[in-house]
N, C-alpha and C positions, 0 to 999 in steps of 0.2 A: 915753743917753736915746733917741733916733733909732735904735739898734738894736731897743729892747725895741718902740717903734713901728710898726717895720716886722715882728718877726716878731707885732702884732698885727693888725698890715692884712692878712696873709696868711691867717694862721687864718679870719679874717673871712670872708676871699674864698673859701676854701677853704669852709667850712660854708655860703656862698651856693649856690655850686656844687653840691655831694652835696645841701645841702634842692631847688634847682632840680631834680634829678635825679629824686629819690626823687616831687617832686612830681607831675613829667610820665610816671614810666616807670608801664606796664600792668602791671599784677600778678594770679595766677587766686590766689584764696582756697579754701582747702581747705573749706571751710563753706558754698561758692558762690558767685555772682556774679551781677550783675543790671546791667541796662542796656548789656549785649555787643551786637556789630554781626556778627554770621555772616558778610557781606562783609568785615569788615578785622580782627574779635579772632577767633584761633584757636588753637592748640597746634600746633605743628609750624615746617618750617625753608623760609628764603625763598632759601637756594642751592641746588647740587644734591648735597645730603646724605639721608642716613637717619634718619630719627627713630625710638628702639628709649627701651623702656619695659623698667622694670626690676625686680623686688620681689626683698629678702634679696639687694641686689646683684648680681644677675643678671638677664640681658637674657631677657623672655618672647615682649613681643613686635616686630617689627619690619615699619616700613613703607619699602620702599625708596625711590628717587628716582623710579620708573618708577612707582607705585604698586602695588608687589606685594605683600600681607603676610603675613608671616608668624609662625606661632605655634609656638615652639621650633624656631625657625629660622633664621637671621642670612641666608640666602641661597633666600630660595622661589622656586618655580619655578612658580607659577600664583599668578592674582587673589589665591587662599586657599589657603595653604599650613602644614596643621598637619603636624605632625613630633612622636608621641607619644615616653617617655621609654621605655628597656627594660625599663622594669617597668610600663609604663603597663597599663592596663585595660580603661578608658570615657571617651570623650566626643571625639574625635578624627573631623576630617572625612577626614582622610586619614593616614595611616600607614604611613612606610616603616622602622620600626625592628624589630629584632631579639629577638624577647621567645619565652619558653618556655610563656607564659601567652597567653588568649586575649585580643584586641587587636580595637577597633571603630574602623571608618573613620568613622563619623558615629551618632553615640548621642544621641536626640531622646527625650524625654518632655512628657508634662502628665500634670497631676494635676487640675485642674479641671472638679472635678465640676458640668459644667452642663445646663442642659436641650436644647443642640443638640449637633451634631458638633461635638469640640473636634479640632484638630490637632497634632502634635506638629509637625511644619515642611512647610512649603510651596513647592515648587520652579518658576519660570517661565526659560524661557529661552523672550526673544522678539529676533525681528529679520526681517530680510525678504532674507537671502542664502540657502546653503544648511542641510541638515538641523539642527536645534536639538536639543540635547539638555538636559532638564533635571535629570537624575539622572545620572549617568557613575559605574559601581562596577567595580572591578575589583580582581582576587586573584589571590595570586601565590606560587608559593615553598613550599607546602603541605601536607601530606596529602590537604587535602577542600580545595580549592580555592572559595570561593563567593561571589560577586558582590555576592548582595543575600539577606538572610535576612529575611522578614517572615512575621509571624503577629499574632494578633489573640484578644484572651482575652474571651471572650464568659460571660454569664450562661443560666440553661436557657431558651430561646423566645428568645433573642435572635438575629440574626443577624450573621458577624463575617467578612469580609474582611481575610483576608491580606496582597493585594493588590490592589486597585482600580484598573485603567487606564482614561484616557478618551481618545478623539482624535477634535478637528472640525477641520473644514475646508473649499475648494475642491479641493482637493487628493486623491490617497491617503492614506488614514488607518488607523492598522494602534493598534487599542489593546494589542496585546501584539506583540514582534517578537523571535522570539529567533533568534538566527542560528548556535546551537551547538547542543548536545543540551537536551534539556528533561527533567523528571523530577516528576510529581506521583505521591505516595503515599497520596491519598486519590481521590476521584471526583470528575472534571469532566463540569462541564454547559454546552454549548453551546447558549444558545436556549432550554434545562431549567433549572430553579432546583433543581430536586431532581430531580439526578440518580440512576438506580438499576443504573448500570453503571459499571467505569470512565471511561468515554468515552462519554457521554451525547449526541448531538446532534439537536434536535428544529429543521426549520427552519418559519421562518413558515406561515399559512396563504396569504399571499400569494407564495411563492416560487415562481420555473418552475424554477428552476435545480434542480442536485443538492445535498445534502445533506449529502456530502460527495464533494471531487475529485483524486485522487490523481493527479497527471505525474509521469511521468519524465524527467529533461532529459537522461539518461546517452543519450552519442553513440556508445561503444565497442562491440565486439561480445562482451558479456556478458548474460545473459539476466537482465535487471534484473525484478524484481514490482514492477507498481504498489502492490498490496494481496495480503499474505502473511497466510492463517491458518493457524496450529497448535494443534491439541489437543488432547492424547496424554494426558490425566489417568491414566491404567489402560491397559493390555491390553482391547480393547473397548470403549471409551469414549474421548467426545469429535467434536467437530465442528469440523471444520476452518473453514466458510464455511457460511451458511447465508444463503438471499433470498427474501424472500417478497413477492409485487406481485400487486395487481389483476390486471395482462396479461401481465406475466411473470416469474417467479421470479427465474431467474437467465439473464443475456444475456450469453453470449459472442463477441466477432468476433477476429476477427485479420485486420488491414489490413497485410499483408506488400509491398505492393508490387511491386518486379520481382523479389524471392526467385523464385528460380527451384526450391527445395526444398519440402517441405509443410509447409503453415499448416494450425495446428488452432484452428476455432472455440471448441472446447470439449476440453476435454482431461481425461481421470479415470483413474486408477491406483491401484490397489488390491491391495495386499502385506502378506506375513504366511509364517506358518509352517505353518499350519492353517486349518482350517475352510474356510468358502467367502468367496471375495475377490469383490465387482461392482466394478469400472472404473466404469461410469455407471448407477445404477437410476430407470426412470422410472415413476410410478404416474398414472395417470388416472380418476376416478372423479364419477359424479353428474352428468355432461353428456347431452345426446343420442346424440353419438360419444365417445368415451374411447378417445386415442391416449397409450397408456405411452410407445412412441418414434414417432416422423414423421420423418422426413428427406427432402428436397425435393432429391434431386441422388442421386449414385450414393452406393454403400451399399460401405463397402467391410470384410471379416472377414479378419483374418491366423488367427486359430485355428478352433477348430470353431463351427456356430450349431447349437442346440438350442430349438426350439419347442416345449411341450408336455412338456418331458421335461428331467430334467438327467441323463439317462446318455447319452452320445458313445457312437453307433454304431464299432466300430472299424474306422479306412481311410475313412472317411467324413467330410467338411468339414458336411456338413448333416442335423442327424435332427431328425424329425418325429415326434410322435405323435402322431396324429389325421389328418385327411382335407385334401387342398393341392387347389385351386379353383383355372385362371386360365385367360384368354380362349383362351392360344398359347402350349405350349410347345416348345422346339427345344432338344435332344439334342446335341452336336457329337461325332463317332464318331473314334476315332482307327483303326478297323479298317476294309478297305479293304469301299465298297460293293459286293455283288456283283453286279455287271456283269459278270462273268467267268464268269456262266453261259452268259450267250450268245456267250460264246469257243469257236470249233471243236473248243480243246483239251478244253472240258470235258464228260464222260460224266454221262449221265443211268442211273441204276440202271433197271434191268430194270422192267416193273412187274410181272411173275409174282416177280420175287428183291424189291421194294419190297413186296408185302402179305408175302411171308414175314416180312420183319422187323417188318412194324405189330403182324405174330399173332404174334411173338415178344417184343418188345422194350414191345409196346404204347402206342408214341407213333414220331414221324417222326425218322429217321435224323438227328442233328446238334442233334434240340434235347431240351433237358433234359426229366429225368421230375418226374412231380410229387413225388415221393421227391427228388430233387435239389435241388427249389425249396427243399423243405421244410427241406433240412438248413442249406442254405445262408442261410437265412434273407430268401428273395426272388430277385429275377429282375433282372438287368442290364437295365435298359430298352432303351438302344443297343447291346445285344449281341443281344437279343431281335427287337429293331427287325432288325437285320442279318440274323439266321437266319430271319425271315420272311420280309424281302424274297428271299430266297437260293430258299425251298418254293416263293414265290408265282413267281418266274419259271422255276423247275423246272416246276411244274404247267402254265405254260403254253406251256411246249414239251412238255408230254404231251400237251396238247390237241391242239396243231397238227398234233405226231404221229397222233394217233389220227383228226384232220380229213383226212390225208392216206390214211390207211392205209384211210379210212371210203370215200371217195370213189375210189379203186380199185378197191375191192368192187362199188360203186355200178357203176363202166363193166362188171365182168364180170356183175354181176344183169341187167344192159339188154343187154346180147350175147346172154345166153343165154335170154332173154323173148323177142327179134326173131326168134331162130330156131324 
């Protein structure tokens, strides 16, 4: 009797105990729950464990101790670490697995057809240390390698952004910044909403600045282009650069500094197989004055110049066709001046044997006939110059002579008067 007592006092004690239990422990309802404290009711662990969540017995997702989590992960390696499957798809923020098919780091939709701007997702990274990033995409391991792919499916008169960047601040603010190569395949507009070039850029009306400004930061001794055109469309066709301005078309300088070799302001070269090549062509027209070229310094020609004419005299750096005008010109002779007339050595012809030849030859000893000029097609200036001066100090040792010869006559006509 005293046994069957005691194991009723127990059962007793026992079922105090589990209904004590059952009546004080927290329990979450699959149907919900109501009058929870966010301060002290929660889901998760009060050591330093991982709380990992699981459907069809398998762990999906997992938040570390550290608070990292992770989805299809057991071990992430940032805040948010998705880890798609190898056959995965869509809908992954990040993606390091191995698949033959195409795979999205972060797959965002709406379908809510409202009357404002709807979002697919919203990105902030705020703080006050260094640079924030609110998007971070990167690709890897690839064919076509690509960061970030947007596009935007517009109706007809609508407008639809691709991509959208904005940046305020106190700061520098750069709403696009790309630090690799860039590649748009349609038209950009800078400043333009409707651009009608590839590269469109229209700047304000209040701008002083340029419009666009090309550096070079290259330090090396390579001859780096700020700005390269090429336009070879056809054989004869195409324009390399073209500048058009109120005051001046196109401005070249070259700040060489201590180069002690030549700087070209302006630099043109013109190649081919055929036809005619111009290096530099300048046109001027509808002014008071009209300068094709001006150059304010010396002028310098490595081949022929041709004014008036495009046939190059031959042996000759400069032909003219037409009439040359100027205050003072100077000749440089490489032939020696003759001063060597008035050297002892040298003989004056005869002047009864000098008319001989005028009546024969019909021009002076030494200088060409007009038959000569004529074949020759002109007259050495400096050679000409030389053989005149050469007659004019002959003739004025005839004179002297004949002042000499004159005035010996003179004392015998006074001798023979006195007598």
């Amino acid at each position: 009797m005293k046994k069957k007592n005691l194991i009723r006092v127990a059962l007793m004690a026992a079922t105090t105990i589990v209904s004590a239990n059952l009546s004080f422990a927290q329990s979450w309802n699959l149907t919900g729950n109501a009058g929870t404290d966010p301060a002290t009711n929660f889901i998760g662990t009060t050591d330093n464990k991982a709380l990992k969540i699981k459907t069809n017995n398998a762990v999906r997702l997992t938040v570390t101790n550290n608070g990292k989590v992770g989805i299809g992960t057991a071990a992430p390696n940032a805040s948010l670490d998705v880890l798609s499957a190898s056959n995965a798809t869509a809908g992954n923020f990040s993606n390091s697995a191995n698949s033959s098919s195409a795979t999205y780091g972060l797959y965002a939709s709406t379908n809510n057809n409202g009357t404002g701007g709807e979002y697919a997702g919203t990105f902030y990274a705020l703080g006050t240390g260094g640079g924030n990033t609110a998007i971070y995409a990167y690709a890897q391991n690839g064919s076509q390698n690509v960061g970030i792919v947007s596009g935007a499916l517009t109706t007809t008169g609508q407008t639809g952004y691709g991509i959208m960047a904005g940046s305020a601040g106190t700061g520098t603010n750069w709403a696009g910044y790309f630090s690799g190569q860039g590649y748009f395949s349609e038209k950009v507009g800078i400043g333009n909403s409707s651009p009608a070039h590839m590269l469109d850029v229209a700047s304000p009306s209040t701008a002083t600045s340029s419009a666009i400004y090309s550096h070079v930061n290259y330090t090396g001794t390579v001859d780096v282009k700020a700005i390269e055109g090429i336009s070879t469309p056809a054989n004869g066709y195409g324009i390399g650069l073209e500048g058009t301005g109120g005051y001046i078309g196109v401005n070249g300088k070259a700040n060489a500094g201590n180069y002690a070799q030549t700087a070209y302001g302006v630099q043109g070269i013109a190649t081919g197989t055929a036809g005619i090549r111009i290096g530099v062509f300048g046109e001027a027209i509808g002014g008071t004055y009209n300068w094709a070229g001006y150059f304010n310094g010396h002028t310098y020609v490595s081949g022929n110049m041709l004014v008036g004419t495009t046939t190059a005299a031959s042996g000759y750096k400069l032909s003219v066709n037409g009439k040359i005008i100027c205050e003072e010109l100077k000749v440089e002779l490489h032939a020696n001046w003759p001063d060597y007339v008035f050297e002892k050595e040298h003989k004056l012809m005869p002047l009864d044997q000098l008319e001989e030849q005028i009546a024969k030859d019909k021009h002076l000893p030494g200088i060409p006939s007009a038959c000569e000029i004529e074949d020759n097609g002109g007259l050495q200036v400096g050679e000409m110059q030389t053989k005149m001066m050469e007659k004019i100090e002959e003739l004025t040792l005839y004179v002297i002579q004949l002042k000499k010869d004159n005035d010996a006559l003179q004392l015998k006509v006074n001798a023979i008067t006195q007598k």
